[in-house]
Every structure is written in C-alpha cells, then in structure tokens.
C-alpha positions as CSV (number, residue, x, y, z in Angstrom):
1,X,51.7,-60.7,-63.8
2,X,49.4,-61.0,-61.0
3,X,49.4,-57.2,-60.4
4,X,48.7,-56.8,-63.8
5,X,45.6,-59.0,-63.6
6,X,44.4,-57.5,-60.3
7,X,45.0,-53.7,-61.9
8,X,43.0,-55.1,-65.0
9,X,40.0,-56.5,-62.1
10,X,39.6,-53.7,-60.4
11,X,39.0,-51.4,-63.9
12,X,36.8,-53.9,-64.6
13,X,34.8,-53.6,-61.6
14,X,35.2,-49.7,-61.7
15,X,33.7,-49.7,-65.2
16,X,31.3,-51.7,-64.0
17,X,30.2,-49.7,-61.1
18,X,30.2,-46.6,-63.5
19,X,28.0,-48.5,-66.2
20,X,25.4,-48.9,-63.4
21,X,25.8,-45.4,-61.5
22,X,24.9,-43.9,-65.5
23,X,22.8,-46.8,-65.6
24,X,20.0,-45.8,-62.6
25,X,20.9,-42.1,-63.0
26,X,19.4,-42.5,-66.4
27,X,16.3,-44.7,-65.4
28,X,15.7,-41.9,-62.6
29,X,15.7,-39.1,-65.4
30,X,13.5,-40.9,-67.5
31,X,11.0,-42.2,-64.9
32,X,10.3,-38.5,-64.3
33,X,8.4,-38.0,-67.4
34,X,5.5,-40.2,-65.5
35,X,4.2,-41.5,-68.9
36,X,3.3,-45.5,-69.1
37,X,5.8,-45.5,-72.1
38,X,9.0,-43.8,-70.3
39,X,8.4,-46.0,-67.4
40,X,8.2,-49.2,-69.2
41,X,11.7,-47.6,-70.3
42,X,12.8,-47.0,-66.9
43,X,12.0,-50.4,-66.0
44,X,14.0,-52.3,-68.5
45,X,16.9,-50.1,-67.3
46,X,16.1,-50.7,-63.5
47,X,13.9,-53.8,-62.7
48,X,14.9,-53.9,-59.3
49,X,13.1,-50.6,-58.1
50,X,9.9,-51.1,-56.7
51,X,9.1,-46.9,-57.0
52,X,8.9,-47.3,-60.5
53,X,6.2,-49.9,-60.4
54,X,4.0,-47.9,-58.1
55,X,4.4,-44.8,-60.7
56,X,3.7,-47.2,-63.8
57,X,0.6,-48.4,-61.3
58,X,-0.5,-44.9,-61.2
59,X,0.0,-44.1,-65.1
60,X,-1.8,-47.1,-66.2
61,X,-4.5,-48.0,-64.3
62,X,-5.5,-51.4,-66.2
63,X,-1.9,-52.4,-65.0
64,X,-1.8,-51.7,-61.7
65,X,-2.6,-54.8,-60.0
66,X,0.3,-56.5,-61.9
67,X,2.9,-53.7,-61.4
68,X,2.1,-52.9,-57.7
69,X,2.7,-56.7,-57.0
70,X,5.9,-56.7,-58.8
71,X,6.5,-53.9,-56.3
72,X,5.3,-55.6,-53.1
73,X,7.8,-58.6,-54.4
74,X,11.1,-56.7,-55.2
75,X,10.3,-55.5,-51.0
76,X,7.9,-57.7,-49.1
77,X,8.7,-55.7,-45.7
78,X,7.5,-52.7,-46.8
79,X,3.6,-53.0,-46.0
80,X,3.2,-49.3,-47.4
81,X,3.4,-51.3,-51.0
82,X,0.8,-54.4,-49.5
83,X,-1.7,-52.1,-48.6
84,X,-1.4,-50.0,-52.1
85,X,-1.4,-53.2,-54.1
86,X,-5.1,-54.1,-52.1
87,X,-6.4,-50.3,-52.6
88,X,-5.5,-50.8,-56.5
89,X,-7.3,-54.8,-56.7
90,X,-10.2,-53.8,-54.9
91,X,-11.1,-51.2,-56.9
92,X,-10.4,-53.9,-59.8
93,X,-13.0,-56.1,-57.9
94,X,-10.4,-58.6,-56.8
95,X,-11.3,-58.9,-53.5
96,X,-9.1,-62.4,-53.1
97,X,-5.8,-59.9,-53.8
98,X,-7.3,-56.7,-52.3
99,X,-7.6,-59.3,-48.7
100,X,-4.4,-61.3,-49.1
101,X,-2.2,-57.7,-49.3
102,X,-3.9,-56.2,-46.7
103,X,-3.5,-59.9,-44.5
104,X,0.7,-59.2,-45.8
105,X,0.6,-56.2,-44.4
106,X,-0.5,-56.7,-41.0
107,X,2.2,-59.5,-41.1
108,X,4.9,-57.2,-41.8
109,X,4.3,-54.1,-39.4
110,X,2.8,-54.3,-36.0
111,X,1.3,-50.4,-36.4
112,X,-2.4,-49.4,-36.4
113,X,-2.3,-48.4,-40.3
114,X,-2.9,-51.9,-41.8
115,X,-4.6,-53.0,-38.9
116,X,-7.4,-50.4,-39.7
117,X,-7.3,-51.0,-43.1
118,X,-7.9,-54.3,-42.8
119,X,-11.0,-53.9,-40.8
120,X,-12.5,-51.3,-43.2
121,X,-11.9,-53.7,-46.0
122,X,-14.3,-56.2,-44.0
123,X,-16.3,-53.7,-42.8
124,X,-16.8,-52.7,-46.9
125,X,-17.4,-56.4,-47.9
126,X,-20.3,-56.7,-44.8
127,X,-17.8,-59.6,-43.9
128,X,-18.9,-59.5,-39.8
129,X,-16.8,-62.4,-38.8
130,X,-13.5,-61.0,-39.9
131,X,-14.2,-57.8,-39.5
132,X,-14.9,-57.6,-35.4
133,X,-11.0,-59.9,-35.0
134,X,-9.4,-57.2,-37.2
135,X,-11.5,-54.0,-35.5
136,X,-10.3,-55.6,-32.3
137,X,-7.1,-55.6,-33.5
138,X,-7.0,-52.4,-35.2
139,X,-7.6,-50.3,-31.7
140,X,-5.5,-52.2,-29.8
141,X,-2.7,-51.2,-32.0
142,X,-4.1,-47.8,-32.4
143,X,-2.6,-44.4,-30.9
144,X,-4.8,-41.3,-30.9
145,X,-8.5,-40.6,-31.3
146,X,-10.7,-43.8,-33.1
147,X,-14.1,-42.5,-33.2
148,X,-14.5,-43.2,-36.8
149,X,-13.9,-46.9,-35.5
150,X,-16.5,-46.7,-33.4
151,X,-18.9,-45.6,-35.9
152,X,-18.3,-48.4,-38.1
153,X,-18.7,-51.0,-35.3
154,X,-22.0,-49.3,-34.8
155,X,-23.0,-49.6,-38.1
156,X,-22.4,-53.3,-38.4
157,X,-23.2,-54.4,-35.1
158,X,-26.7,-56.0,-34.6
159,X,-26.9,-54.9,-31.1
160,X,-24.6,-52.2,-29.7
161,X,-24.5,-54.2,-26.7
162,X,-21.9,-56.5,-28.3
163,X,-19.5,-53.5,-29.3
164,X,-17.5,-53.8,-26.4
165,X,-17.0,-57.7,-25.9
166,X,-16.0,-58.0,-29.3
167,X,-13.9,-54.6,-30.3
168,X,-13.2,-53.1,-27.4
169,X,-9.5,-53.9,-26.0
170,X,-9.0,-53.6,-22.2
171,X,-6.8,-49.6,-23.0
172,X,-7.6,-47.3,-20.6
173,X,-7.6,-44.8,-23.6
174,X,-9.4,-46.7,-25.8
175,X,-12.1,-47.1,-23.0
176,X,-12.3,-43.8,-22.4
177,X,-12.8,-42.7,-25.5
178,X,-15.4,-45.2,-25.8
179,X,-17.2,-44.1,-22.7
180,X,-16.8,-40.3,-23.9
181,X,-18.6,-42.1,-26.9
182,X,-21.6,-43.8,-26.0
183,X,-22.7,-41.1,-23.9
184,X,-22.6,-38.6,-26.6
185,X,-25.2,-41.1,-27.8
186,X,-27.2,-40.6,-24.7
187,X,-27.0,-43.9,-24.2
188,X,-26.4,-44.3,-20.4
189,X,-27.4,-48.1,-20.2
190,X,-24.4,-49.0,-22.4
191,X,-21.8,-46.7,-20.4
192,X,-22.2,-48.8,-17.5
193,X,-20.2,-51.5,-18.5
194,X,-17.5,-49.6,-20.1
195,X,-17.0,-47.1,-17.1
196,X,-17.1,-50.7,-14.9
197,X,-13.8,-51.5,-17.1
198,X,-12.2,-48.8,-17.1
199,X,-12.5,-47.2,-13.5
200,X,-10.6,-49.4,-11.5
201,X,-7.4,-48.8,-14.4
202,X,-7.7,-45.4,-14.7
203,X,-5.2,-42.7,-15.1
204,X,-5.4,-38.9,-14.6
205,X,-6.4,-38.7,-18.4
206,X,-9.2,-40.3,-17.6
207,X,-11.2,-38.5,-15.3
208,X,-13.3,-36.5,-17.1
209,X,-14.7,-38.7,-19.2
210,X,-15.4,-40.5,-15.7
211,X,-16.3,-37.2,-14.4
212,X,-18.7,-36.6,-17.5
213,X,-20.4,-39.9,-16.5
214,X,-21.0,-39.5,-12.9
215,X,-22.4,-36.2,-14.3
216,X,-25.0,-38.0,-16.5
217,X,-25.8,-40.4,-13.5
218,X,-27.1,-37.9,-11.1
219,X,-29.2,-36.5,-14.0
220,X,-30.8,-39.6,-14.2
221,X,-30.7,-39.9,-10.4
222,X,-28.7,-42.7,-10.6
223,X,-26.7,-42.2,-6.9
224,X,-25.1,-45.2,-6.0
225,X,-22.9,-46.3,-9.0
226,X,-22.2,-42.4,-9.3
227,X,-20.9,-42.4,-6.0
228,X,-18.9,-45.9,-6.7
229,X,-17.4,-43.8,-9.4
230,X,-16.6,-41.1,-7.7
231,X,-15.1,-42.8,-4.2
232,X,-13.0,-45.2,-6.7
233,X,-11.4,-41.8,-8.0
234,X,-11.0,-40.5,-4.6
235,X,-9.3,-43.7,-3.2
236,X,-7.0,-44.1,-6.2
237,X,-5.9,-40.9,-5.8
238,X,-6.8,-39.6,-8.8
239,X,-9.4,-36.6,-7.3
240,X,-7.8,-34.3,-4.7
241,X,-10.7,-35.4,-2.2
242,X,-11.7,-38.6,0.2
243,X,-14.1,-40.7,-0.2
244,X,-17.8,-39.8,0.8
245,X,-19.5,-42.5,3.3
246,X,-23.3,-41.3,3.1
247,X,-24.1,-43.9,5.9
248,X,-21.8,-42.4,7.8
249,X,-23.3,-38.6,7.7
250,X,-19.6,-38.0,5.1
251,X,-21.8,-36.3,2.5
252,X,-20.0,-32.7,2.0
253,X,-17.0,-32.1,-0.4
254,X,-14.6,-29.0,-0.2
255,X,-16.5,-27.3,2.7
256,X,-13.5,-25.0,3.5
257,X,-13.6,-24.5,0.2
258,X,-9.5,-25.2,0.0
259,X,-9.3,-26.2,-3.9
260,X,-10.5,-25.1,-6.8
261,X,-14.1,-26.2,-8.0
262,X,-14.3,-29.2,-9.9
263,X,-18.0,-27.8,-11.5
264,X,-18.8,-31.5,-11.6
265,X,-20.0,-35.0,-9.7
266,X,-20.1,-34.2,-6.1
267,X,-18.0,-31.0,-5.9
268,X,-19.3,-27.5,-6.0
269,X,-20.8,-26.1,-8.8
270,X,-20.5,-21.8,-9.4
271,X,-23.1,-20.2,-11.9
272,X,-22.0,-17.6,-13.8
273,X,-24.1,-14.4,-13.3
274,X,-24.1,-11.2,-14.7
275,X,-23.5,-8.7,-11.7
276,X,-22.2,-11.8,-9.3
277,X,-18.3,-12.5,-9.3
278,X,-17.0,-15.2,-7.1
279,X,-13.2,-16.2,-6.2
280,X,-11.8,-18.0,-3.2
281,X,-10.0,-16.4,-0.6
282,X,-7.3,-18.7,-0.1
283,X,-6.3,-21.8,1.4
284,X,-8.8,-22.2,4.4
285,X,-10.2,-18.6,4.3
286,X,-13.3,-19.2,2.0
287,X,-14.9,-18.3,-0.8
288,X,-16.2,-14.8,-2.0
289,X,-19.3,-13.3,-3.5
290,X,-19.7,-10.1,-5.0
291,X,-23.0,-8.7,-6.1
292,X,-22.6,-5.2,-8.1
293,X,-26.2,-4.8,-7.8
294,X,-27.3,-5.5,-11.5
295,X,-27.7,-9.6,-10.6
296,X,-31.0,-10.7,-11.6
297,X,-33.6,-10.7,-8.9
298,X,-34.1,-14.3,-8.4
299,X,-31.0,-17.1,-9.0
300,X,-28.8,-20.2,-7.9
301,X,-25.3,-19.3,-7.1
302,X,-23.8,-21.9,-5.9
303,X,-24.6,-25.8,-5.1
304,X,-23.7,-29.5,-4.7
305,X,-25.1,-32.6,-4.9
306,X,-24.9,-34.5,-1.9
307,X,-25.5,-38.4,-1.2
308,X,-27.1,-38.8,2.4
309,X,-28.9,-40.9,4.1
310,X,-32.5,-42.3,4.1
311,X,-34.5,-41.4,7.1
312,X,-31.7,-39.1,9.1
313,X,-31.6,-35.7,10.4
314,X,-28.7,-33.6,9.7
315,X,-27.5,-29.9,10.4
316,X,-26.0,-27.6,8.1
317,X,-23.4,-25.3,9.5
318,X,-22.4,-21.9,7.8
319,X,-19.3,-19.6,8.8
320,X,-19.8,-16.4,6.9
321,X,-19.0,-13.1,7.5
322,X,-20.6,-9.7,5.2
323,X,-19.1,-6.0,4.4
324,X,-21.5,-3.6,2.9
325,X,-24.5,-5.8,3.6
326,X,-27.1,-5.7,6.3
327,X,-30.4,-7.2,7.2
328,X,-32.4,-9.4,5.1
329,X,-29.9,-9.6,2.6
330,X,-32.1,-12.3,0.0
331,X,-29.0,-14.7,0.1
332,X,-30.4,-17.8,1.4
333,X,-29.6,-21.9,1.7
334,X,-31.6,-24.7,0.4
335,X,-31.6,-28.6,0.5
336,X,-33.7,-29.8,-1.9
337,X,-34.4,-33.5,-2.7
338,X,-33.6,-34.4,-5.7
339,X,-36.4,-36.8,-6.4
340,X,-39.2,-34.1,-6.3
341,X,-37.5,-30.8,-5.8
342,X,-39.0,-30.0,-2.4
343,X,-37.1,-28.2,0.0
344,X,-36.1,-30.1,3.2
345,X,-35.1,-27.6,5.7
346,X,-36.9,-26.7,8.6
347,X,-38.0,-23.7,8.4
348,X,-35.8,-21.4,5.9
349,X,-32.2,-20.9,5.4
350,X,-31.8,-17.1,5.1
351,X,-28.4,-15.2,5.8
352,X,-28.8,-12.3,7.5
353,X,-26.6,-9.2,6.9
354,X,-24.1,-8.3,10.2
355,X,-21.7,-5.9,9.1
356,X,-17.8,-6.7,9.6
357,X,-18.7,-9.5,11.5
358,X,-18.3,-13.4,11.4
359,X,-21.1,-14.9,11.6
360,X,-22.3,-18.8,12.0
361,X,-25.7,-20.3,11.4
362,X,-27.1,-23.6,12.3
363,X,-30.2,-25.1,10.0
364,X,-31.7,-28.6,10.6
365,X,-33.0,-30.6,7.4
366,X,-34.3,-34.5,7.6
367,X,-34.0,-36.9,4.8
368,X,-36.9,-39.0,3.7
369,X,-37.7,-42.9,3.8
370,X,-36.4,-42.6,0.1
371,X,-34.2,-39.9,-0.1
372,X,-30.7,-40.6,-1.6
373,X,-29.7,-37.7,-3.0
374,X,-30.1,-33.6,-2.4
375,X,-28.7,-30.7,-3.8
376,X,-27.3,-28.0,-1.3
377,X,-28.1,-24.6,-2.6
378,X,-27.1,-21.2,-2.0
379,X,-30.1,-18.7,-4.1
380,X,-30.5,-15.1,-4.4
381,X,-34.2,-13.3,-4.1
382,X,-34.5,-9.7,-3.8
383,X,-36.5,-9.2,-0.5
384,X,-39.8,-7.2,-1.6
385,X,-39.5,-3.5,-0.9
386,X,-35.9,-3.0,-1.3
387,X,-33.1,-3.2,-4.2
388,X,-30.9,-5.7,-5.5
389,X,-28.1,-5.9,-2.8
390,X,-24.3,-4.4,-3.4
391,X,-21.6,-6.0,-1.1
392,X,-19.8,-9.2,-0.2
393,X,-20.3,-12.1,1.6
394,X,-17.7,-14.3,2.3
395,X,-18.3,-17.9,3.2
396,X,-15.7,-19.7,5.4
397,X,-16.9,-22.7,5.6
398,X,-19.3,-25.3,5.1
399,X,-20.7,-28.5,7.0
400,X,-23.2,-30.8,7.0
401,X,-23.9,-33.9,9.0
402,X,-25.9,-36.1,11.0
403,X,-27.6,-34.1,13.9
404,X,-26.9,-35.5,17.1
C-alpha cells in the first residue's frame, strides 16, 4: 500500500511539473505577439515573470508605472527593473516614484549605472543639494571616461570653483581626467588645485595630462609650480630624468641626448621642417641633423625651456662634430629670456663648419635680476651670399651651468 501511494505521489507531482512546463511554454509563445491584450494573457498564465511586465510596460504606456513596479517587486535585486520603473514615472511626472526607484537601485548594486542616473535625475529636477552627494557618488563608482559628468556639474555649479570640493573624488583617474578638463577650458586658475591633488598620487597614466599642464604653465610663464610638477614626476619615478635644482646651476635635461624627446615641460622640443630630418645616434653618441638643402631660410630646430637662476652667469658647452659642412654654416645657439624674448648670450652663438672633426664650443650667457626662465635654442639662418646648407651636424652633447 504505501508503494502504491508513493507511485500515485510522484505521478502526481510529474503531472504537475508537466502542467506547468506547457504552462510557461505557452505564456512564452503568447507573450511574443507584444500586443497589451496577449500579454494581459501571458500574465494570468505566468504572474511570477517580471519580463512580461516590462513588455506590457512597453505596449501600454498609460500602464507602465503600474506594471514595471509589479516587475521591480516579483525581483527587487535587479536594479536594471528600478531604474526602468523611474525612466517610465518620470516621464508620467511622478517624480516621488521616478526618485524612490532610482534611490532602490543604488541600494541594490554598487556600479556606476544607477549612481549616474541618479544624479542626472537631480541634475533634471535643478535639485543642487542632492544632486552634488549623488554626482560625487556617481564618479567615484565610475570606470572609464566622465566628461559628460563634468559638464553637468558645470552647468549647475554657481562657481566652478566648487566643482572639485563637492564632486570630485580623490581617483587618480578621475583627477586626471578632470585636470585634462578644465584646461581644455583654458582655465589655468582652476587646474591648480586639481594637479595639487593629484601629483603626489600619480601613476604612469597620468603624466600627460600632468605633462599637458606644466606645458600650459610655462606659456603663461608660470615657472615655479611647473617645475614642482615636473621634479615631483622626476622623484616619483614616473619621468626617466632627475630632478632640476635651478639654484643649484641643474637646469639642462637630456644633454647627451640618451632618451627619446619628451616634446614637452622641460625636455627638448624637435620642429618638424621640410628639408630638416633629425634622429639620435644612440645611447650617448648624440643627436643628428640633416639639412637636404630645401629648409626654409630662417627657423628653430630645436630648444628647451630651462629654469635658472636670477642674477648668475652660466656657460653653455656644445660637442658637435659636421660632414659635408664648412664655414659659416647659419646653424647657431640662443638663450633667450622668456619674459621679453631677448637674447642673453654674449656675443653670438654660431657653429662653425670643421669638416670630419669634433668640435667643442664654449658661450657665456647671464641671467637677469628677474629672470626665471629661458629657452635654449638651436636656429637656422642662411648666411647672406651663399645657399641653404646640405650636410650634417651631429650634436654630442649638451651642457649648461653656472660659470665658475
């Protein structure tokens, strides 16, 4: 007798399973059709499946607040559902709904998505006390680029000023893109702070935009923190050079011309010209220059920005040697000061051709009482009476320091 029941149970329950496997198969066949009518259907045959509350959302729009909650109840933890159900009520102009699914959301997952949302939401509704908590929120959590973000912020904020205190979370990545930001806005007062954040925890990913700013600082003639930026990249390790002392006559970078040019900040800087190509030797053996002849007649090859200081008198030492050049070549060195453009060497700086052989040339230059910052040049002027020049120079090395 008992096997007999238990046989009888378990045809039951295999009946039963069967009745519901035809059951949701069927619901799933008629949910297809997409109409409001067929998914009403579907429903009474399924109630537990929240995807056929969304579609019935979708169908009906008058009905979509009601069906997308149903939805978000049958699976709280999905915050895909929360976040539909707030899109669907704010458009309905229930704002209580459209906030309380978004705050559901950010409960149930810790990504960016609802985090973002949710700040849009209050950046929509002009709502500035929620919105700067949840914008803070949002990029901490975020993961790739959140510029967008940064245009909203600017758009609410009274005073950009406040941008950083309030939505700005202490990320390296965040920072940087921030920094990348503000001075695509030209606005160099406002990178100061960030770049004061984020240098000291920077990473290799950050250096150009740190780079790009140190750049924008000796436009504006800005030496000191350029050079703060700079050293703290050099003594982090993140820039393949040490650290330049200026009171200590430590003002050249690369002068044997070892690694490749940075084009930026305090490191040399090559101008593309047509009838000049440039390429370094090697490892210690220099840097050189080849002029076809169809250069233009008057240009700036090469230079570098150097902090020295006030008041001192320095010598420039260049190791060069020439093929297929002689004489007054037109090739010629300049220190100019940054402040007014005049050119502080005594005297001039030209290189004179010496076929096949090394050459070395000392040149004297002295700073002024207010001189912080000059700019090393290497220029090309075709020497009245003669043609362009063809040939090579290569330049072996580079110094420049206090004269004793």
């Amino acid at each position: 007798m008992p096997l007999r029941l238990l046989g009888a149970f378990g045809c039951a329950l295999f009946s039963f399973a069967c009745y519901w496997s035809i059951r949701l198969g069927y619901a799933d066949l008629v949910a297809t059709d997409r109409s409001r009518v067929t998914l009403e259907q579907a429903i009474r045959l399924a109630p537990g499946n929240p995807e056929y509350y969304v579609r019935l959302a979708q169908a009906d729009p008058p009905s979509a607040v009601s069906a997308m909650e149903k939805a978000a109840a049958l699976n709280p933890l999905n915050s895909a559902l929360w976040m539909e159900l707030s899109r669907v009520a704010e458009e309905q102009q229930d704002f209580r709904r459209a906030e309380n699914a978004l705050l559901n959301a950010v409960r149930v997952d810790k990504t960016f998505a609802p985090r973002w949302l949710l700040a849009q939401y209050y950046f929509r509704r002009r709502d500035e006390a929620r919105f700067w908590p949840a914008m803070h929120s949002a990029m901490a959590a975020s993961y790739d680029e959140v510029e967008p973000l940064f245009d909203d912020c600017w758009a609410l904020a009274s005073s950009p000023e406040m941008i950083l205190q309030r939505a700005i979370p202490d990320r390296v990545d965040v920072l940087g893109q921030y920094l990348d930001y503000v001075l695509a806005k030209d606005r160099l007062d406002l990178a100061a702070a960030v770049a004061s954040k984020l240098t000291y925890r920077a990473d290799r990913d950050d250096v150009p935009s740190l780079l790009s700013y140190c750049d924008r600082l000796l436009e504006d003639k800005q030496v000191t923190p350029a050079l703060e930026v700079w050293n703290s990249l050099a003594r982090n390790g993140l820039l393949d050079y040490a650290a330049l002392a200026p009171e200590k006559g430590v003002s050249l970078t690369n002068g044997n011309f070892d690694k490749p040019f940075l084009m930026r900040a305090f490191d040399w800087r090559l101008v593309e010209l047509p009838g000049v190509s440039a390429r370094r030797v090697g490892k210690g053996a220099g840097l050189r220059l080849s002029f076809s002849g169809k250069q233009p007649e008057s240009c700036e090859i090469l230079s570098q920005y150097l902090p020295v200081a006030a008041g001192k008198k320095y010598r420039l030492g260049v190791r060069y040697e020439m093929s297929r050049l002689d004489g007054e070549t037109g090739l010629s060195w300049r220190v100019l000061d940054v402040s007014d453009g005049s050119d502080l060497l005594e005297g001039t700086g030209p290189l004179a051709g010496r076929e096949g052989a090394e050459s070395e040339q000392g040149l004297a230059f002295a700073t002024l009482a207010e001189t912080q910052l000059v700019k090393l040049v290497l220029a090309y002027q075709r020497v009245l009476g003669t043609v362009r020049i063809e040939g090579e120079i290569v330049i072996r090395k580079v110094t420049v320091g206090f004269a004793e």
